[in-house]
N, C-alpha and C positions, 0 to 999 in steps of 0.2 A: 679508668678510661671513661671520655664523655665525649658525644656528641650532638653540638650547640648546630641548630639548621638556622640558616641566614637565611636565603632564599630560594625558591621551588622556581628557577628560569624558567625549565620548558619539559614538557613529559610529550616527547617525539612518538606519537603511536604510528608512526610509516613505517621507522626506522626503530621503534620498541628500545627507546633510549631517555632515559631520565638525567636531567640536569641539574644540577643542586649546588647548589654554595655553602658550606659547612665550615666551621671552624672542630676541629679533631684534638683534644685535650689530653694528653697522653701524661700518666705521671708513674714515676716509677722510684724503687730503692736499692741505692747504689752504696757500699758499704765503704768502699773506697773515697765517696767523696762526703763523709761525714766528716766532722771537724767542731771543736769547741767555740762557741762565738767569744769567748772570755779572752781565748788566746791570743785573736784577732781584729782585736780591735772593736769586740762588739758587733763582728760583719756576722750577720745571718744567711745572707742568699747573694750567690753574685750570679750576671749571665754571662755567657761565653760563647762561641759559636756553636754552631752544630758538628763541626767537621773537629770536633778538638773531643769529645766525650762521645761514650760508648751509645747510643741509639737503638731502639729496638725497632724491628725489620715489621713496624705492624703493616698491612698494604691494604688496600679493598681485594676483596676476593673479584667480585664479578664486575669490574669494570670492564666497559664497552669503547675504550679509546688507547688499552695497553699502557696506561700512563697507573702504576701499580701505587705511586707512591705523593706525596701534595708537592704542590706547585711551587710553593715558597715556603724555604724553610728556614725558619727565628730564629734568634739566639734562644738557648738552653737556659731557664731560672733554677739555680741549684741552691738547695739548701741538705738537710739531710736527706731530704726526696730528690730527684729532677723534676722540675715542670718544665714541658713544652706544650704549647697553644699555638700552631702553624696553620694559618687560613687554607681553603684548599678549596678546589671547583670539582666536584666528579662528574664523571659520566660512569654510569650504571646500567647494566643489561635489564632488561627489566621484558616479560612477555607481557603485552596488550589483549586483555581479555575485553572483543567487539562486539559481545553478544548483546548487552543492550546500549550500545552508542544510537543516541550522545546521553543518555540516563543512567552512565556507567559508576562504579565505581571499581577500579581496576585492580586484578591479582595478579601480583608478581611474586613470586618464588624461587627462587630460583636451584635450591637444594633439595627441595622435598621430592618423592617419585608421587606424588597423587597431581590430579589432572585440574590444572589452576581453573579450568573452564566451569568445572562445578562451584567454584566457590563464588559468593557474591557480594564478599567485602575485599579494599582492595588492600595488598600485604608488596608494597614496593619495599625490596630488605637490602639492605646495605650491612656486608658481609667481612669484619675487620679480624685480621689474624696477623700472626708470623707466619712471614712465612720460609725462615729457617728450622725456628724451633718448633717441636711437637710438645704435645699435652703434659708430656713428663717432665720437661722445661721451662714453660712459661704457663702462669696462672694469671688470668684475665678477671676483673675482677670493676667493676661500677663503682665512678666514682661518689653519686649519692641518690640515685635510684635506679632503675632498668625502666628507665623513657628517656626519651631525647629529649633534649632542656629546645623548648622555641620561645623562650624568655624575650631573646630577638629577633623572630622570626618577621618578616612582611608580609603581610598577606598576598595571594598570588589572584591575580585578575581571572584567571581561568581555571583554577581547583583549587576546592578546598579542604584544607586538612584535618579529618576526623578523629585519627587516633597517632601515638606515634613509639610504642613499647618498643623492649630492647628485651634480648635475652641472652644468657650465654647457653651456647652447646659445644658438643664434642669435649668434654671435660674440661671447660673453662677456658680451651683453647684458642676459641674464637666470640664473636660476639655478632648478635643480629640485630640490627637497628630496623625496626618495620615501621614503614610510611602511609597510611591510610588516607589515600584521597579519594573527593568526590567531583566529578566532572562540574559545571556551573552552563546551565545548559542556555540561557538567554538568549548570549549567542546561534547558536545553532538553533532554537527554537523560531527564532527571526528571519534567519539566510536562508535554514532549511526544511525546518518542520511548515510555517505556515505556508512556505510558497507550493509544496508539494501538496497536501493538503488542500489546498485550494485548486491546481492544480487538477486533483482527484475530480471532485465537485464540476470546473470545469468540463471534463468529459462528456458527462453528462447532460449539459446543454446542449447536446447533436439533438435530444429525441426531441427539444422544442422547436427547434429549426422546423422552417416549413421546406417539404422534401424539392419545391422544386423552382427553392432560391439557389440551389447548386450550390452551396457552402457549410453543407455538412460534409462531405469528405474533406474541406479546406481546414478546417476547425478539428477533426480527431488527428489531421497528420500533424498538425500546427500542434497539437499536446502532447503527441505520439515524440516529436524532435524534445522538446521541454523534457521530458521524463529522462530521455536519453542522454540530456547534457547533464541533469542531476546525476544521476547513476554515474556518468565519468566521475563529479565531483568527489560523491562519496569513496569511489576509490582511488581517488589522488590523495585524500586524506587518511583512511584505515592501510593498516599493511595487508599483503595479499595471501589472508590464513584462509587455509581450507577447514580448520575445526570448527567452525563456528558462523553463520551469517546474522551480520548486522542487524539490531531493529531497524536501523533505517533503511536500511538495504534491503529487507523484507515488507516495508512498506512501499517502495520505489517501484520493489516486483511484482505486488500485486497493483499497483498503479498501471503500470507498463503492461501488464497481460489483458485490465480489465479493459483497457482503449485497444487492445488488436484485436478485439475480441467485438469492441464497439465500433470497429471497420468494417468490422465483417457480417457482422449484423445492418448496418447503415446501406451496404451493398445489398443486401437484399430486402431492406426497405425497401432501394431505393427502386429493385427491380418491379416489386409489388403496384407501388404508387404508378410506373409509366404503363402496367399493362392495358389494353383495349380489349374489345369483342373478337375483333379481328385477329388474333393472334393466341387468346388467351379466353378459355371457358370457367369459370368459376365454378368448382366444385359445390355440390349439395353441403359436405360437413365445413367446406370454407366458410361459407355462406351461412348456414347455423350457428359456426364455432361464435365466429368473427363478429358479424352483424346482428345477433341473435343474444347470446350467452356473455359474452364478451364484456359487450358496450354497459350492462347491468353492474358486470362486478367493480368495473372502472370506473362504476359512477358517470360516464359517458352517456347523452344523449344526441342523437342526430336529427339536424331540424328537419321540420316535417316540410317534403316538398310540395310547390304550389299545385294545385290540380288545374289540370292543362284540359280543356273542352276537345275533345276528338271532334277532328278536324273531318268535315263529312262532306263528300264531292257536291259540288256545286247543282251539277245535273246526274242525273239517271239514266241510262242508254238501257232504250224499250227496244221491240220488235218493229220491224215495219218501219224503220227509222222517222220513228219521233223520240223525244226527250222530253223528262218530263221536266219543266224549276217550279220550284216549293212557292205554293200562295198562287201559283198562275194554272196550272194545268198541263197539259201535254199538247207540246210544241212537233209540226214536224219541221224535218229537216231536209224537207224535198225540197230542190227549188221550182218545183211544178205547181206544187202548191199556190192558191190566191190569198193575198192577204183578205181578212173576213172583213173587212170594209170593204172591199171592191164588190161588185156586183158578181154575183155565180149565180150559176142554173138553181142552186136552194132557193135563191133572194131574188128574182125577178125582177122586182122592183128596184133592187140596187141597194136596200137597207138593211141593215143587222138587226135580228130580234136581242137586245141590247141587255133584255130579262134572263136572256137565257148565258148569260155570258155572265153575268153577275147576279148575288144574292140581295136581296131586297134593301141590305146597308151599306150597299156601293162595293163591297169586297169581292173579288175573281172567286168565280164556281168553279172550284174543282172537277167538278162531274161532266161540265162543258169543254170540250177539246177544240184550244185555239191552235190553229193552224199557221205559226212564224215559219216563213221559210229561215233558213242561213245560211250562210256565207262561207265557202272554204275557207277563208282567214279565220270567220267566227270558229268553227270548228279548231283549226291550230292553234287558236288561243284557249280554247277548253282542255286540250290536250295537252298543250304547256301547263297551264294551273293545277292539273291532275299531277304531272311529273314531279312539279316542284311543292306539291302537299304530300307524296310519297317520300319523297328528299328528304324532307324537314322531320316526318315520324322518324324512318331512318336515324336522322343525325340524334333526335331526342331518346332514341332507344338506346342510341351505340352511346348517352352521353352519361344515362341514368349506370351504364353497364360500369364505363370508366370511374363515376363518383363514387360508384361500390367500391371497386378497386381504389382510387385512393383512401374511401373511409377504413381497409384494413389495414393498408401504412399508416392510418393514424393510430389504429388500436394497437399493433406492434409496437411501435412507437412508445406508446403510456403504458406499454407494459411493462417493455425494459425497462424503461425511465423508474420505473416502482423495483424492478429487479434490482438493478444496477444500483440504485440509492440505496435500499437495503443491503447490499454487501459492502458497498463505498462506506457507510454507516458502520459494521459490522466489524469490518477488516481495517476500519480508523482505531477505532474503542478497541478492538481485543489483542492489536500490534503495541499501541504505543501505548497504552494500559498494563501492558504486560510488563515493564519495570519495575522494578522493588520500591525504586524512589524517585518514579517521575511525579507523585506528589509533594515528596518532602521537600520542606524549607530549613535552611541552614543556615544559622547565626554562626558566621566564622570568628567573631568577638567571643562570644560565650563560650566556645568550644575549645578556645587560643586560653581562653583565661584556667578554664577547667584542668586543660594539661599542664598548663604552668606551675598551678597549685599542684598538681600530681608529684610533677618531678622535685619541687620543694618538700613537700613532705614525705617522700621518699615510698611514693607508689600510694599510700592511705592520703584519703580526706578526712 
């Protein structure tokens, strides 16, 4: 018995179903149709149908489509042997081991009790017997080595085949063809490793956002939808096993946890950055942690704000209502008062001692108290200027308050951003690292040529 694999169609892992195109070489010795060529004319071998000579009952064990037996069956080449050579399509059960898709390379077993999920090369076995006869009846036996001849094999655009032994067990009764493939990941490294990936890293540009352009929460839901139409994907394509979760699937999930987690941190940025005076008191160890400790380890500095001249009232409110302004002396604000150029009971005469009002270099004497009357209005216009020099400290106190509070949404901010990258980094490298052979390169040429030589020399090189 041989079998010659034509082509690897399709390996169904929704539906854990293998497709293959085989030609099935069955030869066997039948004593009855022995015969001397001498007698006959020199004839050697005639064919005949199938439905005319005795047939043995060999079938796939574990086909997945109840079709036990090939598809088209030849005429019978009889000489002192029978050969038949009948092309045939199977479908084979085969279990899908998803533990590191798409860097997989698949176990399928389908007879053994040990647990396919342990092992990490793939064993798809094509399972041929009688299935009339038992062990004490029919001896099974290779026709020139225990591999499968892929002499004519195609190569297959999406896996490639690494090994492909045969063995008999159950005392010769039956025989195991095993199929060794290996995923070809290009695809899927294109559709879905980089866009996720990327994807990841995405996330992460929330902590650059400025917090009050309003399109950080627009930006983690907009990545948050992305992750969750992948995750459909991957399970449109895997079947739905509980032993086992996908690598890509466990990359997906730590993608998907690290952005609801990047929501909810962004939310209380976001509440940090709107706080004021008015609502919100900054704690002594915020204010150390933050502003203090913080901004050191980040490597953060905060420019140094301009220094603002305190703003100093214009006038002075004395006793005895005068007032004093700065360079001139002390004003009253009676209007009983004479202007000191008018003539008073001092000045007789009607003139001002002009010396005593100023210093010898024309500059206002302090020491000498000029007497301005003013004006109601004047007045309400001092008392506006006071209000709105108290306004503006005010608004510059409540403003210094607020830039504190945004510069902690900034430190939060660079902090995740350093967090979050280091496990984005972390959980890249140690998920999809974790494959036995998502490094490996595979010359399907050299490895096609090496079996071929196998099964010619009959198992040795």
């Amino acid at each position: 018995m041989a079998l010659q694999l034509v082509l690897l169609i399709n390996v169904d892992e929704k539906d854990q179903i293998m497709h293959t195109n085989v030609w099935l070489t069955l030869k066997w010795k039948d004593f009855q149709m022995a015969w001397n060529p001498t007698n006959y004319g020199n004839i050697k071998e005639i064919r005949v149908s199938p439905d005319k000579v005795w047939l043995p009952d060999i079938v796939l064990f574990n086909n997945a489509d109840g079709n036990y037996e090939v598809s088209f069956m030849c005429n019978v080449v009889i000489n002192h042997r029978g050969d038949m050579v009948p092309p045939a399509i199977y479908k084979s059960s085969c279990i899908i081991d998803v533990e590191f898709f798409p860097f997989d390379e698949q176990t399928c077993h389908l007879v053994s009790l040990y647990n396919p999920y342990k092992l990490k090369m793939v064993n798809i076995v094509k399972i041929f017997g009688s299935w009339t006869y038992n062990e004490n009846e029919i001896k099974l036996e290779f026709e020139q080595a225990e591999w499968m001849d892929l002499s004519e094999y195609a190569p297959s655009s999406i896996w490639d085949v690494m090994d492909a032994p045969a063995s008999l067990v159950n005392k010769r009764s039956r025989i195991e063809f095993q199929l060794r493939i290996r995923r070809k990941t290009l695809f899927y490294t294109v559709v879905l490793i980089i866009p996720t990936v990327l994807m990841a890293f995405l996330s992460m540009a929330v902590f650059f956002l400025p917090t009050d352009s309003g399109e950080k929460m627009t930006l983690t839901i907009s990545v948050l939808l992305s992750i969750v139409v992948f995750l459909l994907l991957v399970s449109k394509i895997l079947p739905p096993t509980s032993s086992t979760i996908p690598l890509m699937a466990k990359y997906l999930l730590l993608t998907f946890v690290l952005n609801v987690i990047t929501i909810m941190v962004t939310v209380i940025v976001i509440n940090v950055y709107f706080r004021g005076p008015t609502t919100h008191r900054m704690p002594k160890w915020v204010h150390t942690t933050f502003l203090t400790v913080m901004p050191k380890l980040l490597c953060m500095k905060r420019p140094k704000q301009k220094q603002v001249r305190p703003v100093q009232s214009t006038t002075t409110q004395t006793r005895n209502g005068t007032m004093t302004l700065p360079g001139v002396g002390d004003f009253s604000v009676n209007p009983a008062h004479h202007h000191p150029l008018c003539p008073s009971s001092e000045h007789p005469n009607g003139h001002t001692h002009m010396n005593e009002l100023t210093h010898t270099d024309g500059r206002p004497n302090p020491s000498t108290s000029a007497f301005y009357p003013l004006s109601p209005d004047a007045m309400q216009a001092i008392d506006a200027i006071e209000y709105i020099t108290d306004h503006l400290k005010r608004d510059e106190e409540y403003k210094m308050y607020r830039d504190d509070w945004k510069y902690v949404a900034m430190i939060i901010d660079r902090l995740l951003l350093y967090v979050f990258f280091g496990i984005t980094i972390g959980g890249t490298v140690g998920i999809l690292a974790s494959s036995p052979y998502v490094l490996d390169q595979v010359d399907q040429k050299t490895v096609l040529t090496r079996l071929i030589q196998l099964y010619k020399s009959g198992g040795q090189l």
